[in-house]
N, C-alpha and C positions, 0 to 999 in steps of 0.2 A: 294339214301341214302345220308344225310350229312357227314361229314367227318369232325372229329374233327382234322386233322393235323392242324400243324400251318402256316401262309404262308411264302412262300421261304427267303422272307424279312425279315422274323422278327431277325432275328440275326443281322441283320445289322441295323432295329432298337432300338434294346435292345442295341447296341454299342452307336449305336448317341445319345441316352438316357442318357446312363450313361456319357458317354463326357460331356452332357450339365449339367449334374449335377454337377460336378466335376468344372465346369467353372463357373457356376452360383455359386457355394460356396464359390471358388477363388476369383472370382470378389465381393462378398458380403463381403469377410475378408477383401479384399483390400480396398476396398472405407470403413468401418469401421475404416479400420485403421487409412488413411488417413484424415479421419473428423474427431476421433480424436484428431490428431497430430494440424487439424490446430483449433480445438476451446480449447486446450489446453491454457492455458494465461504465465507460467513462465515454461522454462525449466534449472535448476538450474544445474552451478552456473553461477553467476552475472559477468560481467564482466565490465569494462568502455569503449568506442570507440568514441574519440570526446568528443563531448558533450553530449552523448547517453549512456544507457544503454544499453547492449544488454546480450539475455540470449546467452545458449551453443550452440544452433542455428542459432549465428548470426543477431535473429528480435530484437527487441528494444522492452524493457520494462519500459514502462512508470509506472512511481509510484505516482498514483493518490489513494493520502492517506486521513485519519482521524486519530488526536491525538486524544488518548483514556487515561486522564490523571487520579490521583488519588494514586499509588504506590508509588510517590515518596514524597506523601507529610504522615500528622502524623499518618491515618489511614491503611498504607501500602499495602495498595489492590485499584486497579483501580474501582473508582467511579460505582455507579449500581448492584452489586452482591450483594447487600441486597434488588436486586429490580426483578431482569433478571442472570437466570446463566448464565454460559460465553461461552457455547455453539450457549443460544439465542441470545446475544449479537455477536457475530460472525456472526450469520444466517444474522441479522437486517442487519449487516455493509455491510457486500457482500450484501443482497439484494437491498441495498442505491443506488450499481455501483461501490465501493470503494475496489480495488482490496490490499491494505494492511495498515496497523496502526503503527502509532508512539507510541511505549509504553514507558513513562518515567520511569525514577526507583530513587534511590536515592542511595550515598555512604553507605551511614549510613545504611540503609534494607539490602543491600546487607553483611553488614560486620556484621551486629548486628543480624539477622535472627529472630527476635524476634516473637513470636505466634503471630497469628494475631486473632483481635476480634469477637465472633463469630456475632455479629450484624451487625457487615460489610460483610459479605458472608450470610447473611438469606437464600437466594436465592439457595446455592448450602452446603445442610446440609453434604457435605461429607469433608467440607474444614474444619469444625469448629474448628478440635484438629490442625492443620497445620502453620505452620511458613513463613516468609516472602517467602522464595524461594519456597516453599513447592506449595505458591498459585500463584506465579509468574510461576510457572510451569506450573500447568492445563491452567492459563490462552494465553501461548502459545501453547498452545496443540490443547486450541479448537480454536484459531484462524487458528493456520495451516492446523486445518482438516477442515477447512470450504473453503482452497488454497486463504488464504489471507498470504502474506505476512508480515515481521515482521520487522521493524526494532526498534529496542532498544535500550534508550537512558539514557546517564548517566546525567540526569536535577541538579541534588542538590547534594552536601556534606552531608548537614543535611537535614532531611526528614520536608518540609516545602511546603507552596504555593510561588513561585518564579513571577517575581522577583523585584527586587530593587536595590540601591547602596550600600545599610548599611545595607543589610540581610546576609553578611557574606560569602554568596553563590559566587559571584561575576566570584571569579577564580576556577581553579578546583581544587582547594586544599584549607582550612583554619586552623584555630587555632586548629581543631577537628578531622580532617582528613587532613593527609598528600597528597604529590604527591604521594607517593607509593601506598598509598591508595586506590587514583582512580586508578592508573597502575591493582595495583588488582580487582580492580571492575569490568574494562573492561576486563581485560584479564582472567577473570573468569567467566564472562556474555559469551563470544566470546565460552569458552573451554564446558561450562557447554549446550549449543545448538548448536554444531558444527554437529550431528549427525540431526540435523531438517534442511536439505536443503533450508526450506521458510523461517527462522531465516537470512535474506537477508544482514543486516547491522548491524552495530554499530555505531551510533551518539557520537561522543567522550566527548561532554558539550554543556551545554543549555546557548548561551547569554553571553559568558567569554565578564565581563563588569571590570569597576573599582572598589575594595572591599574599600569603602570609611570605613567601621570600621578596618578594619587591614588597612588601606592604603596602598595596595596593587594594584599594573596597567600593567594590558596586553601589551605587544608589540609584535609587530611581526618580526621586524626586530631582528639580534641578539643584545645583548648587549653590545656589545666591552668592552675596558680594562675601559672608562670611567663608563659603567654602573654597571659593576661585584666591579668597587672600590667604589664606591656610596651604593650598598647595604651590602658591608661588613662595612662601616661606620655605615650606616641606623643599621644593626644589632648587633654593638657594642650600638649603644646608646640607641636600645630595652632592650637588654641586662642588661646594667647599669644603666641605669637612669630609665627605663621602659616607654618610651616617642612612643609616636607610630611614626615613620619618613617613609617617602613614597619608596615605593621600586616596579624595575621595574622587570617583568618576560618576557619571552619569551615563549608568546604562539605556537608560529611555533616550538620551539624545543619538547615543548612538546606533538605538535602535531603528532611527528615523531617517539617519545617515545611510544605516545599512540595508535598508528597504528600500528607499528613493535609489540607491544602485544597482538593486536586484530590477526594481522594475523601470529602469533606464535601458536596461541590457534586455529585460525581456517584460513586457505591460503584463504578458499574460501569467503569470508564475505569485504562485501564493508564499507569501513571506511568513515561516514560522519562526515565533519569539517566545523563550524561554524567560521569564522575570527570576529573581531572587532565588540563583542554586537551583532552579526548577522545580521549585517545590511549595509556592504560595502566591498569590497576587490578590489582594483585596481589592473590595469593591471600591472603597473611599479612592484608595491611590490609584485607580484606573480614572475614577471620574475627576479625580483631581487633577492628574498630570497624562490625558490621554497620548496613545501613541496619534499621529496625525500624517499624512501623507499619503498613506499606503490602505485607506479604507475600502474595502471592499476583499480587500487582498489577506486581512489578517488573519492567523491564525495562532490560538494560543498553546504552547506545549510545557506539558509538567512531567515530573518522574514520580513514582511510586516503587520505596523499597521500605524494606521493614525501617532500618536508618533512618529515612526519611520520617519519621513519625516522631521525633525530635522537633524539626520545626512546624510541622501539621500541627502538634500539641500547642504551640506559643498562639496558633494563628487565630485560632477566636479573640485573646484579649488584642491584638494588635490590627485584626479587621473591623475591631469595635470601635475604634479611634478615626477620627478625622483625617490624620494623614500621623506618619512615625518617619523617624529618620533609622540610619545603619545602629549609630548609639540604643534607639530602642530597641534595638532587635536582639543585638548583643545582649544587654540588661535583663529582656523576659527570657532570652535563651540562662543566663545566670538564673534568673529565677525561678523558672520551671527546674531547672537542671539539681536544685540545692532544695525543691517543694518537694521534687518528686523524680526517684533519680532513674524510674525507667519510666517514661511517656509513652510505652506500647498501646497499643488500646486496648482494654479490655471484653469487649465481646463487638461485633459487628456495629450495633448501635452507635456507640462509642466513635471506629474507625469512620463508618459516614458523615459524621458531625463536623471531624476534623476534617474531612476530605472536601467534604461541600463548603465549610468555612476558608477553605485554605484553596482551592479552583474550581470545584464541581459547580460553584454557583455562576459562574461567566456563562457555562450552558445551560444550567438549570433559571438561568435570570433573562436568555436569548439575549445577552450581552454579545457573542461572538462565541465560533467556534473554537472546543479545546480537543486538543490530541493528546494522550497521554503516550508521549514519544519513548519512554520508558520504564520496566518493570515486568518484575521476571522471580525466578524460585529457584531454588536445589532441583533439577529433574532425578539426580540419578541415583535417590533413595523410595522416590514412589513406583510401588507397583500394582496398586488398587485403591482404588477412590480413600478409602480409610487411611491411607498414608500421607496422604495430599494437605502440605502445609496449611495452620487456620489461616494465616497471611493470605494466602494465595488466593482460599476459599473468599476471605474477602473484597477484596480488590473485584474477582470473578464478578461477585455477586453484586458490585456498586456501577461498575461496566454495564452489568447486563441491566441493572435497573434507570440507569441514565442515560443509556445507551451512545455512550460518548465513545468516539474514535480512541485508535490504539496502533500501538508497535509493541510486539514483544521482543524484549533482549533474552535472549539469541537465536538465532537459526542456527549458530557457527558451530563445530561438532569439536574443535581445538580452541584456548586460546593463544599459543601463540607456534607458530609452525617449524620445525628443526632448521637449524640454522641463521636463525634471528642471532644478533651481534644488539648488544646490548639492551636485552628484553628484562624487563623486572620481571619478569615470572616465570616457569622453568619451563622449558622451551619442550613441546606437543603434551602437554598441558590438558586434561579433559576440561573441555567447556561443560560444567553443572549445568550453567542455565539454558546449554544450547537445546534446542529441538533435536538438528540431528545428533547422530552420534560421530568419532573419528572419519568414518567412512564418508562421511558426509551424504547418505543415501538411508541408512536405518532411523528410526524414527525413537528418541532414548525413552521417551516415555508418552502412550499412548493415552494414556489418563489428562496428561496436560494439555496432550493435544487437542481433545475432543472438548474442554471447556472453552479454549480458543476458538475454534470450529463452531463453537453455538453463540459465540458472539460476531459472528463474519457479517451477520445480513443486518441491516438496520430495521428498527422495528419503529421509528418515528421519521419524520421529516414528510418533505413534501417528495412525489414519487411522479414526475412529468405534470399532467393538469387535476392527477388527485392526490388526497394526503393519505400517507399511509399511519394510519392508529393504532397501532399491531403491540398488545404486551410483552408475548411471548408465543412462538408458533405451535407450542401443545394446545390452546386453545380450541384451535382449529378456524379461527377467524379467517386464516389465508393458508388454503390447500399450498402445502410444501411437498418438494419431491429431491432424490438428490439423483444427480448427475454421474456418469460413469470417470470422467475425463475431470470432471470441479467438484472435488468432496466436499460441497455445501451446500444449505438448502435456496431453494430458485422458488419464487413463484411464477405459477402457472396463470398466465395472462390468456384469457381467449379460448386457449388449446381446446377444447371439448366444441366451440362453435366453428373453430377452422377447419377440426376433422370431418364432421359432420357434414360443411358446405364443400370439402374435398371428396368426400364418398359420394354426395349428389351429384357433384359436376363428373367426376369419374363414371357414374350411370349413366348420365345424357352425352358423354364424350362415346361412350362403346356405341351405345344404341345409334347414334349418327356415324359411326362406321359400319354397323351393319347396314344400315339404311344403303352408303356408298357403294359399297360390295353391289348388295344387289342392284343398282343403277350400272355400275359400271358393266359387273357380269348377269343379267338378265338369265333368269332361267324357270320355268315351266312349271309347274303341279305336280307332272309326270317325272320330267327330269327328276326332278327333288329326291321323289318316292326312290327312284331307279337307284340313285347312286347312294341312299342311304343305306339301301339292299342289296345292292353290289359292291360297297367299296371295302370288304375286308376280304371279298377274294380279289378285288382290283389291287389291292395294298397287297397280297402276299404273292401274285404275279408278277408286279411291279418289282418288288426283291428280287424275287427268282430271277427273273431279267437282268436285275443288275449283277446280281452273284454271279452268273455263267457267263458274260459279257468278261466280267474280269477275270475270270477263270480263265476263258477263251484270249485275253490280251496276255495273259501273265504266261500259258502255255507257249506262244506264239515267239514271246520273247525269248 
């Protein structure tokens, strides 16, 4: 007679069973977690170390951006919402590789709040009753839910296309808006997204140049008692005579003003500062007249355009000096200008010198981190690498060898949208430098994009508790792979030892359920035999049974 006990074992394998379950479950949350933590991109808040960003982790976060412009000029909503809601426009940006956006604003939207039109948000019919802030809002909502990054910046006074010397705009204050003004702008941008972790920065001014209609001119050093008597002269004879006379400011003081507000409103928020038109800071006048206040929080940003190599060319002899005032500046700009009347540079060699004399060296010195918050190309003449401006190629190739942060100007596929009321440019407008195209969905030129694309990942800094040394990922130093969902390349952390110890515990997780089985269902030598050799006519009886069963209900019915 058979004997249905169970055997002596089995309790001791219904124990190792459940062990393995327990441990295979453990070890599943574990490596969950830990993959994770490491394809996580930003663990907020931002910090400065060096020349590096790094999140609360310790890894470095490079900020390899897109300016997404259009809010700060007359329309007051970022370019494309009468095209793509700002969800899909977020989808697009991150799926480009572009891990966060420069979004401009303007004094004037932000103080004015005025409704905004509904033909400029077509796209997303729920904005159409809503005000400047109103739509400034969603549009960081959906950018941070898509975990792109934010930083925000204060571009204009008055809500215009920037820039020029006699647009008014110049400093960060005019005739229309005061200093306090932008004080408010910023430190109400800073207080109003302090609760949105990815709201990363605040950009203090776009380009502080010289305000040739108010005659008005940046300095950075301070003014001493000669420059503070000069402008109370300057503003007796505005005053009385109504004559415009030139007057100097200090943009470093203001800078310190405009940081202590930013992180009044929010500690956690990294203050980016543009010096000199955004286009130079030497080393003297940084250690001469450092910014103070805001340490830990700094961050430097410069623009890069062909243009721009007009003052890049002045800035060797004027970084060589102890300190210069705005007159010097003026002077070597006459002078380069009348030596030498195109300061382009001449082959790459050339463009580095100037570039590293004029900001590369703040990171290249671990002086502090720079962002080159702008700079950009014709897209809509390349259509194979052979095309692709030398400009372009250069910049490229000074990015990827310093591997200093970035925003590229544009993502925007127009620049300025039909129905604009006093736009300086003709109104849907193709954006050259944009990424997309009209559609704001096709991609203008895929040449440019893929240089972009090879600059996303950081190939120095520190990466959590080790450093990453990495020149360039064709080396093959750090196995890269790219992603279906993030067209960029990721390293592979772990991955070959997690699969590995997942297919082992996957083997002792079955074998302790067969183990169960047979504990719970006991069964014989004999048995075994029998139903292995019986069960394909037990299985086509067992059909047949069920098939005439329903045959037999379905007749019945």
């Amino acid at each position: 007679a058979h004997t249905n006990a169970a055997p002596a074992a089995c309790p001791t394998e219904m124990l190792l069973a459940c062990i393995c379950c327990v441990v295979v479950s453990l070890g599943m949350a574990s490596w969950q977690r830990v993959a994770t933590e490491v394809e996580r991109e930003v663990v907020p808040p931002l910090r400065t170390q060096g020349r590096f960003i790094v999140d609360a982790t310790g890894r470095r976060v490079k900020w390899a951006c897109t300016n997404w412009y259009g809010a700060h000029m007359e329309q007051n909503v970022p370019n494309g919402l009468q095209v793509q809601p700002a969800s899909k426009m977020a989808a697009i940006i991150r799926g480009l590789g572009f891990n966060c956006v420069r979004l401009p604003y303007s004094v004037q939207g932000f103080k004015q709040n005025a409704p905004v039109k509904a033909e400029f948000v077509a796209a997303m019919p729920g904005l159409k009753s809503l005000k400047y802030m109103e739509v400034f809002d969603k549009v960081i909502e959906a950018l941070t839910r898509a975990d792109l990054m934010v930083v925000v910046n204060a571009h204009v006074s008055d809500s215009m296309w920037c820039c020029s010397e006699n647009d008014g705009n110049g400093m960060w204050f005019n005739d229309k808006y005061s200093e306090q003004d932008w004080l408010d702008a910023v430190r109400g941008m800073a207080a109003r997204y302090r609760s949105n972790p990815l709201v990363v920065g605040h950009d203090l001014r776009n380009e502080v140049r010289p305000d040739l209609r108010n005659m008005y001119f940046p300095e950075w050093s301070p003014l001493g008692r000669i420059g503070e008597a000069w402008n109370r002269v300057g503003q007796g004879i505005r005053e009385s005579l109504g004559l415009s006379v030139p007057e100097i400011f200090s943009w470093r003081q203001a800078v310190e003003k405009g940081g202590a507000a930013v992180l009044a409103a929010d500690p956690d928020a990294l203050v980016v500062v543009e010096p000199y038109g955004s286009a130079f800071m030497c080393k003297s006048e940084m250690e001469a007249y450092p910014v103070r206040g805001i340490e830990g929080h700094l961050v430097w940003s410069f623009h890069d355009y062909r243009s721009f190599s007009v003052f890049t060319a002045i800035a060797a002899d004027l970084c060589g000096r102890e300190t210069f005032s705005m007159l010097d500046l003026v002077w070597s700009f006459l002078q380069d200008y009348v030596g030498r009347m195109d300061p382009y540079p001449r082959n790459y060699k050339e463009y580095a010198e100037q570039r590293t004399a004029s900001w590369g060296h703040i990171a290249l010195d671990n002086l502090g981190p720079v962002w080159l918050g702008e700079f950009g190309t014709n897209m809509s003449s390349a259509h194979d690498v052979q095309d692709v401006e030398e400009f372009w190629r250069w910049v490229v190739a000074y990015l990827d060898e310093t591997d200093i942060d970035f925003a590229y100007w544009t993502v925007n596929g127009d620049s300025f949208p039909q129905g604009m009321e006093g736009a300086t440019r003709q109104h849907e407008q193709a954006e050259t430098y944009g990424l997309l195209n009209a559609d704001y969905f096709t991609v203008r030129s895929p040449v440019h994009l893929a240089a972009l694309q090879a600059l996303q990942r950081p190939s120095l800094g520190p990466l959590g508790a080790q450093d990453l040394r990495r020149k360039i990922n064709s080396t093959g130093f750090l196995p890269y792979y790219y992603t279906v969902d993030w067209h960029r390349p990721r390293e592979r952390t772990g991955t070959w030892l997690g699969s590995v110890i997942f297919v082992l515990l996957s083997f002792l997780c079955l074998g302790s359920f067969f183990c169960c089985c047979r504990c719970l269902f006991p069964m014989q030598k004999s048995d075994a035999a029998t139903w292995l050799l019986l069960r394909p006519q037990k299985r086509g009886l067992m059909d047949k049974s069920r098939y005439e069963a329903e045959q037999t209900s379905y007749g019945a019915a």
